[in-house]
Backbone atoms as SQL, in Angstrom:
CREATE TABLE atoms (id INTEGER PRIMARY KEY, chain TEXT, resi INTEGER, resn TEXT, atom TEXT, x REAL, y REAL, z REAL);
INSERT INTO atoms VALUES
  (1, 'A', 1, 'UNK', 'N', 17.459, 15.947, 18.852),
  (2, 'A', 1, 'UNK', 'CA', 17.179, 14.819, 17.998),
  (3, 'A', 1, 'UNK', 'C', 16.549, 13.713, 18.842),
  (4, 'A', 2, 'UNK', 'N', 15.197, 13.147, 18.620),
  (5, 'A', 2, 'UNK', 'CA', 14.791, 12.085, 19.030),
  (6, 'A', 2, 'UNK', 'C', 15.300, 10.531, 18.507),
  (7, 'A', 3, 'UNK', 'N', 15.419, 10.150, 19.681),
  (8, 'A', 3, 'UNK', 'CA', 16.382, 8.606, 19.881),
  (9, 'A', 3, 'UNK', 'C', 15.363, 7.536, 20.390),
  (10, 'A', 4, 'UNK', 'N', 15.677, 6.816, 19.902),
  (11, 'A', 4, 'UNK', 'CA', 15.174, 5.324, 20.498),
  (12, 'A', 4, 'UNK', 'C', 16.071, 4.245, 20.436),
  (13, 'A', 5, 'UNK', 'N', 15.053, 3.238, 20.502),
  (14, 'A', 5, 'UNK', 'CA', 16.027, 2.230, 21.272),
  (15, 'A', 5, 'UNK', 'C', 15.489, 0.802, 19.951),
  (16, 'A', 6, 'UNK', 'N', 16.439, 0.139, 19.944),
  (17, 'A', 6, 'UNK', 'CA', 15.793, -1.560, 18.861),
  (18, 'A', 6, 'UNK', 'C', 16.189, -2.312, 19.394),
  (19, 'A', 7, 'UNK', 'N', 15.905, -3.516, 19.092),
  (20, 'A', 7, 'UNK', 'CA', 16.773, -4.879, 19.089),
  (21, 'A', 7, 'UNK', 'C', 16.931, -5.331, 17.917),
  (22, 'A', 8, 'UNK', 'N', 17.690, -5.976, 18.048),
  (23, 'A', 8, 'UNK', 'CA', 18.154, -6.923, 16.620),
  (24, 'A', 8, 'UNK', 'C', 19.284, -8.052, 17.315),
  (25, 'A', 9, 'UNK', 'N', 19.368, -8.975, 15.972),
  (26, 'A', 9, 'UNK', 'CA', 19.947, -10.294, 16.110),
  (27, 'A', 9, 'UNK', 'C', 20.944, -9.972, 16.020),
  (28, 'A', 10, 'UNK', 'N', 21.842, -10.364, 17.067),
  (29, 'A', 10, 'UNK', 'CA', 23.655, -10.296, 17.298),
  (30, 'A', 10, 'UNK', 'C', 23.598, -10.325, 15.687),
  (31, 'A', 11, 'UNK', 'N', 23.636, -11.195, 15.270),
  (32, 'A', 11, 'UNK', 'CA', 24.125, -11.519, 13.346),
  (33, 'A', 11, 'UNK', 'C', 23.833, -10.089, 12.842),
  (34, 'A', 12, 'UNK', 'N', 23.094, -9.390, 12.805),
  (35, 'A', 12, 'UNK', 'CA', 22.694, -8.419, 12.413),
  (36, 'A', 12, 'UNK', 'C', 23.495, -7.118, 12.667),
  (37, 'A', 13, 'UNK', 'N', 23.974, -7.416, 13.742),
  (38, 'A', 13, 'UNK', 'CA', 24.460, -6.446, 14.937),
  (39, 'A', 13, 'UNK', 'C', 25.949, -6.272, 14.211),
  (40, 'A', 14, 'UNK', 'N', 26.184, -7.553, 14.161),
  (41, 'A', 14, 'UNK', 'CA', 28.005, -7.668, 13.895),
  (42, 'A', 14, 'UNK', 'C', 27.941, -7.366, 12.128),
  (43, 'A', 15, 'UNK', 'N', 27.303, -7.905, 11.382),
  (44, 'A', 15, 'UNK', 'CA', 26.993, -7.433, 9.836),
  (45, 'A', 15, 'UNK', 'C', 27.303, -5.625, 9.893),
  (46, 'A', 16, 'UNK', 'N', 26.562, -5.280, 10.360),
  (47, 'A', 16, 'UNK', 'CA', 26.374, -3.437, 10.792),
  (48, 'A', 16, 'UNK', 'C', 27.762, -3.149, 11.092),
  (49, 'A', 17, 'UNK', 'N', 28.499, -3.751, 11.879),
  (50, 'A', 17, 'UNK', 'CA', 29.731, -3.244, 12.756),
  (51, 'A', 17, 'UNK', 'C', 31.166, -3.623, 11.753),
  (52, 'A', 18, 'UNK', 'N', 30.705, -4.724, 11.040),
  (53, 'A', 18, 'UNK', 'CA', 31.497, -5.198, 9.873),
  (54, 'A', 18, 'UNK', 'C', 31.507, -3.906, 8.783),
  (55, 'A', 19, 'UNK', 'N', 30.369, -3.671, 8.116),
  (56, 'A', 19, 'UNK', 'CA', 30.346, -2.416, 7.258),
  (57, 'A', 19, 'UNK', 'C', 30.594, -1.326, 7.260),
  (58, 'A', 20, 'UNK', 'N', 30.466, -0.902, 9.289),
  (59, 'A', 20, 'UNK', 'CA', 31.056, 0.250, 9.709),
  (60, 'A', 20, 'UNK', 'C', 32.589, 0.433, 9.613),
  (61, 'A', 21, 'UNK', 'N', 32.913, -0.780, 10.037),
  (62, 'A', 21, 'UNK', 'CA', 34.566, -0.561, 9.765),
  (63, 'A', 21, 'UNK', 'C', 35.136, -0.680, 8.872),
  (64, 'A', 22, 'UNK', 'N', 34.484, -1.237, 7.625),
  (65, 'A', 22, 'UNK', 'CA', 34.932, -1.529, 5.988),
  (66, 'A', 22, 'UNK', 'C', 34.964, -0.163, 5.655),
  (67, 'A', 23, 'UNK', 'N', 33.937, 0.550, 5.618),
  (68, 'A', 23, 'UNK', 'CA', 33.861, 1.850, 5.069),
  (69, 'A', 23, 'UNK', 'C', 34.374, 3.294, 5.798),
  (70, 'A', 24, 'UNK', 'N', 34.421, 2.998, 7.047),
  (71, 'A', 24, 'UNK', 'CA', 34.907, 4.132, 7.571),
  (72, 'A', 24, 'UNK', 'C', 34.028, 4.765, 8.564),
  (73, 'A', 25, 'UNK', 'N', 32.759, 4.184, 8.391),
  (74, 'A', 25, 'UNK', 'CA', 31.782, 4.840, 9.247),
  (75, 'A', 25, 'UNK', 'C', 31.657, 5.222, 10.681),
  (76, 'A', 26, 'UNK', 'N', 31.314, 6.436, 11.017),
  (77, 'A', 26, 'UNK', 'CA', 31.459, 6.766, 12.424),
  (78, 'A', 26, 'UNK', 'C', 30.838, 5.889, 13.764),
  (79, 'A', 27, 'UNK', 'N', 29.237, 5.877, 13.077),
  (80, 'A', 27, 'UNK', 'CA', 28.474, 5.645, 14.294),
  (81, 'A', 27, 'UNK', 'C', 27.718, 4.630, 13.436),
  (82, 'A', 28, 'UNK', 'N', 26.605, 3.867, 13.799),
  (83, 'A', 28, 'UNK', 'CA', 25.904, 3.180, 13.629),
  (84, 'A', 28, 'UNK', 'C', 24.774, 3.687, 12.692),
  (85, 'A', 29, 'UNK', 'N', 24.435, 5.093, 13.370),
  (86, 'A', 29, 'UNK', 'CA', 23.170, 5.749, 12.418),
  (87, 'A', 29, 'UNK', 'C', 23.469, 5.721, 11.082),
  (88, 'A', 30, 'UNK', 'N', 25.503, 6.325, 11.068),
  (89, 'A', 30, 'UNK', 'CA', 25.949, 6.649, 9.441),
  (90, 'A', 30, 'UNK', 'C', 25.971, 5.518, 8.791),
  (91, 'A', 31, 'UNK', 'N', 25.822, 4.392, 8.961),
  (92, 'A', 31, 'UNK', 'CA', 26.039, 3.337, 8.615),
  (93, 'A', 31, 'UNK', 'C', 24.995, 2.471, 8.589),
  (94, 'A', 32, 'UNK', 'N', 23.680, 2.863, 9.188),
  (95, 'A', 32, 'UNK', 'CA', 22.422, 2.656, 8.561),
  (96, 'A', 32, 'UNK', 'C', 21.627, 3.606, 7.503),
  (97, 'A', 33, 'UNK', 'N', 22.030, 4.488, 7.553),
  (98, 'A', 33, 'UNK', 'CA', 22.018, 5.471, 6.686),
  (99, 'A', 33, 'UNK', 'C', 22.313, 5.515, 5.295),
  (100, 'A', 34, 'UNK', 'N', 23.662, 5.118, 5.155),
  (101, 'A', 34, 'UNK', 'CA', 24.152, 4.198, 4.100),
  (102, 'A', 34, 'UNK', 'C', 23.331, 2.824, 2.973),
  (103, 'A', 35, 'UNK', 'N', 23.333, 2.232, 4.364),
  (104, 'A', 35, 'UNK', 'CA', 22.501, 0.487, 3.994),
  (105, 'A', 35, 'UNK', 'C', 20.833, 1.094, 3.619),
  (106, 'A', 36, 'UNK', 'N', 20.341, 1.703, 4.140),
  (107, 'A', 36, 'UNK', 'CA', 18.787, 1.858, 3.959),
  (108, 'A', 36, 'UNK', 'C', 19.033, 2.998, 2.554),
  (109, 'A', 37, 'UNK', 'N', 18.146, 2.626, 1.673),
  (110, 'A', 37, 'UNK', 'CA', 18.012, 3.677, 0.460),
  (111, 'A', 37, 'UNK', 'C', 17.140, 4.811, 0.901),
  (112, 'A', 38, 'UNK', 'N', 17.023, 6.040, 0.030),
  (113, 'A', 38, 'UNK', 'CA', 16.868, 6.623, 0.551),
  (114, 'A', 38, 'UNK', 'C', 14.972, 7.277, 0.238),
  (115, 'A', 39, 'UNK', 'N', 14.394, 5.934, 0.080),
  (116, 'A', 39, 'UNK', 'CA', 13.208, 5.794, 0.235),
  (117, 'A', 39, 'UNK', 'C', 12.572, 4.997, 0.105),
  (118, 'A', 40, 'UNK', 'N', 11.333, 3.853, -0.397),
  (119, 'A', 40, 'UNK', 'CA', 11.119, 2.761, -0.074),
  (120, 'A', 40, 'UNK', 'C', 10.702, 1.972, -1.755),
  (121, 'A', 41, 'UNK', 'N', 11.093, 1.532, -2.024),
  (122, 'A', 41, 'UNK', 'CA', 11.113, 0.784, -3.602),
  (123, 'A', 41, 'UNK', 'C', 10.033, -0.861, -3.236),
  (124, 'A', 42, 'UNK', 'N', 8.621, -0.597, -3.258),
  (125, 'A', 42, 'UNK', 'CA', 7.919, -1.698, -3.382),
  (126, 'A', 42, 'UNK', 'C', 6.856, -1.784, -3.982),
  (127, 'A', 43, 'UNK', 'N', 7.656, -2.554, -4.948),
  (128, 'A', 43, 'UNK', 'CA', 6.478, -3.784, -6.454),
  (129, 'A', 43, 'UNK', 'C', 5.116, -3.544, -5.978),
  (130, 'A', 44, 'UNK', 'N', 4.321, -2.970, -7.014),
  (131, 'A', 44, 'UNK', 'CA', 2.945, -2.805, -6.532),
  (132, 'A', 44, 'UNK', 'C', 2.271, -3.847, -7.367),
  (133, 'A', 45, 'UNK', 'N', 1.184, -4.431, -7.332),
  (134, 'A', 45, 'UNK', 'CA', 0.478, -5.248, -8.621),
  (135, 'A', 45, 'UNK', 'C', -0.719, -4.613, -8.453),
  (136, 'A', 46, 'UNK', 'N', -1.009, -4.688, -9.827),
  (137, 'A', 46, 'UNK', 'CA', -2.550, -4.000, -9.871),
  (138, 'A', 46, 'UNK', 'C', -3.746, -4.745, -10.471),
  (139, 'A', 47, 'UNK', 'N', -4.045, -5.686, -10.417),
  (140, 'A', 47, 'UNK', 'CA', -5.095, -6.628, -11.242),
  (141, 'A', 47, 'UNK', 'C', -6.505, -5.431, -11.497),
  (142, 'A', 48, 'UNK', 'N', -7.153, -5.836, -12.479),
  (143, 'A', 48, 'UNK', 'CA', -8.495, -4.720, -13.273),
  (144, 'A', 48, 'UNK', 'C', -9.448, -6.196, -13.010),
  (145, 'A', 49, 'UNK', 'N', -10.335, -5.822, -12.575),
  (146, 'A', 49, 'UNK', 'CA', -11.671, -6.713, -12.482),
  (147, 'A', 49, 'UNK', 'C', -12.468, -6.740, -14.113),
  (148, 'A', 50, 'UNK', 'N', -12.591, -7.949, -14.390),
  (149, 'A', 50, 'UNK', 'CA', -13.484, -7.684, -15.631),
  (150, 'A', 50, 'UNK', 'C', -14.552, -6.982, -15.847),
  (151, 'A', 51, 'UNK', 'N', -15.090, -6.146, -16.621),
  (152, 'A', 51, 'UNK', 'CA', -16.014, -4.819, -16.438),
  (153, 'A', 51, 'UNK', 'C', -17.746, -5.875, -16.651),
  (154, 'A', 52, 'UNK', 'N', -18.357, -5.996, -15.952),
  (155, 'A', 52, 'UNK', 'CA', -19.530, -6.156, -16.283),
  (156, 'A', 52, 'UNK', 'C', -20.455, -5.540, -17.590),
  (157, 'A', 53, 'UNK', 'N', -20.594, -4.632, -17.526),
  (158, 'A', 53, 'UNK', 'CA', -20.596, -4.050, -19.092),
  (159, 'A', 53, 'UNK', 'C', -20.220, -2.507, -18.566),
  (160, 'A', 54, 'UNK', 'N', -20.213, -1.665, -20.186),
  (161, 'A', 54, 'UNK', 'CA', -19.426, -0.536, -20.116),
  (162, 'A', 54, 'UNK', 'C', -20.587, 0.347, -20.488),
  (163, 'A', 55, 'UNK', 'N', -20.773, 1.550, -20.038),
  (164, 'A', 55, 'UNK', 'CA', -21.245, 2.726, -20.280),
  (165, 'A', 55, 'UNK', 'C', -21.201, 3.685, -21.331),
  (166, 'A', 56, 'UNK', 'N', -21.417, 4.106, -22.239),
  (167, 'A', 56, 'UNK', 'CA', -20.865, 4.793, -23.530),
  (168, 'A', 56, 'UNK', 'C', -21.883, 6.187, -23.641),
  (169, 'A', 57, 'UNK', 'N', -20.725, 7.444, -23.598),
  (170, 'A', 57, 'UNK', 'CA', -21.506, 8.661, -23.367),
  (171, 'A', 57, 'UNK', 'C', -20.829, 9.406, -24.357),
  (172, 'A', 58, 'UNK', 'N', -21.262, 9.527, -25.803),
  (173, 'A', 58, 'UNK', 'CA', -20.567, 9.996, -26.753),
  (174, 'A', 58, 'UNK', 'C', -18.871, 9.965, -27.213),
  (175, 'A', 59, 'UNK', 'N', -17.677, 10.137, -26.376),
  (176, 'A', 59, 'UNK', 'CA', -16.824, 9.882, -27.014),
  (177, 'A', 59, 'UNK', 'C', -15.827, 9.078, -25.571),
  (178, 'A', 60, 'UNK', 'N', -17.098, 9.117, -24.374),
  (179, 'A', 60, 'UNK', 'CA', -16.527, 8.477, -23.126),
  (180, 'A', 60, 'UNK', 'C', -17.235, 7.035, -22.896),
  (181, 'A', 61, 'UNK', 'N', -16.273, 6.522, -22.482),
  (182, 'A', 61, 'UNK', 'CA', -16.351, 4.728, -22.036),
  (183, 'A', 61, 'UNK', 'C', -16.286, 4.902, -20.664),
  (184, 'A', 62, 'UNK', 'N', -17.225, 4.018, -19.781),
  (185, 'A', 62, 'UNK', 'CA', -17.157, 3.855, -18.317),
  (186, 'A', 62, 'UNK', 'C', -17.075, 2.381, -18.317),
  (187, 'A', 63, 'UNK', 'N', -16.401, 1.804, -17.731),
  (188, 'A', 63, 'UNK', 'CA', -16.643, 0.063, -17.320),
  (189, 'A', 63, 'UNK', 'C', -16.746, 0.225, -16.376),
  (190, 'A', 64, 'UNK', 'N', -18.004, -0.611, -15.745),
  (191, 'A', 64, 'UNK', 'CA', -18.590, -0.734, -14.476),
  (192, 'A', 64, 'UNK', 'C', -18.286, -2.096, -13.956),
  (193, 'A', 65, 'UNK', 'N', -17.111, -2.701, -12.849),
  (194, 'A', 65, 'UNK', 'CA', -17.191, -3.533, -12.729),
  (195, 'A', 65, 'UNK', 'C', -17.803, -4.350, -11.792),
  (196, 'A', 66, 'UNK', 'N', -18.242, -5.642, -11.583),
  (197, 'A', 66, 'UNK', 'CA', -19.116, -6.469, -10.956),
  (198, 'A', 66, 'UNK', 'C', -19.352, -6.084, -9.270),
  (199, 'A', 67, 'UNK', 'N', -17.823, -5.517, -8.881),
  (200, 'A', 67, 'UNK', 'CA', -17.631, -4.784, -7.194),
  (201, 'A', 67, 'UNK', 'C', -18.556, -3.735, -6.976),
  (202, 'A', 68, 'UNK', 'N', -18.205, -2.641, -8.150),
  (203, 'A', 68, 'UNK', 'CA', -19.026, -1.347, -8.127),
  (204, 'A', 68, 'UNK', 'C', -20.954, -1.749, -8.486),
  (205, 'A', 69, 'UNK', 'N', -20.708, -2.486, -9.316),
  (206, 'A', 69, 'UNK', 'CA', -22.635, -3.056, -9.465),
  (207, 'A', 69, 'UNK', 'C', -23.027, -3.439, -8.281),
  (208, 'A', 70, 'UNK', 'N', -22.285, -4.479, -7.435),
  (209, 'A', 70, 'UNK', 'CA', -23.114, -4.850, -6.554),
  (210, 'A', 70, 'UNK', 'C', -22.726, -3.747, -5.475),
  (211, 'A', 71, 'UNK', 'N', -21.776, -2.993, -4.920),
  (212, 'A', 71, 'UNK', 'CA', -21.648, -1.663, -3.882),
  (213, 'A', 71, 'UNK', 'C', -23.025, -0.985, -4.175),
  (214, 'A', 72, 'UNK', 'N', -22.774, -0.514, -5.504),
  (215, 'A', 72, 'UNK', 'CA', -23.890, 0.791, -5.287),
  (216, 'A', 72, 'UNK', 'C', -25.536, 0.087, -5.534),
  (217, 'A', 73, 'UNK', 'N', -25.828, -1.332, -5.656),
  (218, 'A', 73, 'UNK', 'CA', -26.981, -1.789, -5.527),
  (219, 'A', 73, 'UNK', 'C', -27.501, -2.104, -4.379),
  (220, 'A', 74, 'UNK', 'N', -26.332, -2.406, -3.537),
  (221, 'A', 74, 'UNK', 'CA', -26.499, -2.370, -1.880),
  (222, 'A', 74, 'UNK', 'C', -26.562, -1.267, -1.232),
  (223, 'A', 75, 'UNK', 'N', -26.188, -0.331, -1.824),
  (224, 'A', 75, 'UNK', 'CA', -26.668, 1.464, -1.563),
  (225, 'A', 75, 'UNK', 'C', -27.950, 1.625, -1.852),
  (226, 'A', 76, 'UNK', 'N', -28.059, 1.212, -3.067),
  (227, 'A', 76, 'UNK', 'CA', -29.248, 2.103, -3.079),
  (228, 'A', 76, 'UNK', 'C', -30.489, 1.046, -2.663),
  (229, 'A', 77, 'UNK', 'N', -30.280, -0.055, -2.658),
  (230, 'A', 77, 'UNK', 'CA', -31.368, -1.138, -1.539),
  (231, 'A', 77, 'UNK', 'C', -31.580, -0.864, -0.363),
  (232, 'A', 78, 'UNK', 'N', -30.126, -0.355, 0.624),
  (233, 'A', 78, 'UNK', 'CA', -30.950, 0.152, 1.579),
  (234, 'A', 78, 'UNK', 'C', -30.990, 1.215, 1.985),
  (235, 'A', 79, 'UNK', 'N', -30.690, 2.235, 0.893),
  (236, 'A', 79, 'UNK', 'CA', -31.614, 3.971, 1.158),
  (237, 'A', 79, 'UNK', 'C', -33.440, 3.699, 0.941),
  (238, 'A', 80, 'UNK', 'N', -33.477, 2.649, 0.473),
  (239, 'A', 80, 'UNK', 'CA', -34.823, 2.650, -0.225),
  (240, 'A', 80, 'UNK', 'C', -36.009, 2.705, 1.097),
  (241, 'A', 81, 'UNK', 'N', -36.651, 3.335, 0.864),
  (242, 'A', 81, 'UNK', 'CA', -38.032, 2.759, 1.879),
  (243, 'A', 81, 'UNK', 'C', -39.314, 2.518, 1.002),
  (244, 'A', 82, 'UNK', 'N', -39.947, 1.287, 1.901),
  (245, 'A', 82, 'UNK', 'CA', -40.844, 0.366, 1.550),
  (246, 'A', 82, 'UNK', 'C', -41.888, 0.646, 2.410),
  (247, 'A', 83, 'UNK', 'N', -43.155, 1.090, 1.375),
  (248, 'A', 83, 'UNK', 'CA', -44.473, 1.393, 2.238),
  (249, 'A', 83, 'UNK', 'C', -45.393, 0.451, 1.826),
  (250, 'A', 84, 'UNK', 'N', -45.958, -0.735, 2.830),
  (251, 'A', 84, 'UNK', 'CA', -46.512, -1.863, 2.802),
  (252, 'A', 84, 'UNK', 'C', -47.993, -1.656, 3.006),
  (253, 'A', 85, 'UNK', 'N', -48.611, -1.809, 2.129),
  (254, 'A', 85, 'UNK', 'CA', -50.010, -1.386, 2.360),
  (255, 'A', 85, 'UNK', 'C', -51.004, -2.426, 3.086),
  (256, 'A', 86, 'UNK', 'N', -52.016, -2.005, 4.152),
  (257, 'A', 86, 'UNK', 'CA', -52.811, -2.957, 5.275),
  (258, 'A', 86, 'UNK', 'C', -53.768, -3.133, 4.867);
């Protein structure tokens, strides 16, 4: 089993050592083990950009929004080549 090493704030330290002995816990790991769930629970937000206008292909809707207009206009501006006549 690979081990490492932390620090943490005495307060932190003694909180841990408090819960270990409330509950019964052996070692420190079982007792972070415990405290940490057992995977990570974080609030996502998702904001939608207002669609510049929408695309309509018989019974499909595309909204194209203002990010994607200007990305792929800056694509294809500079794939472009320009032959300047002398």
């Amino acid at each position: 089993m690979e081990r490492s090493t932390i620090k943490l704030e005495v307060s932190l330290i003694n909180k841990i050592k408090e819960i270990q002995a409330l509950n019964g816990y052996k070692s420190v790991n079982e007792t972070v083990k415990h405290i940490l769930p057992q995977g990570t629970v974080t609030p996502e937000i998702v904001t939608y950009e207002q669609p510049a206008f929408t695309l309509k292909s018989g019974d499909i809707y595309k909204n194209i929004s203002w990010s994607e207009l200007k990305l792929n206009f800056n694509c294809i501006f500079l794939n472009q080549t320009y032959f300047i006549k002398k």
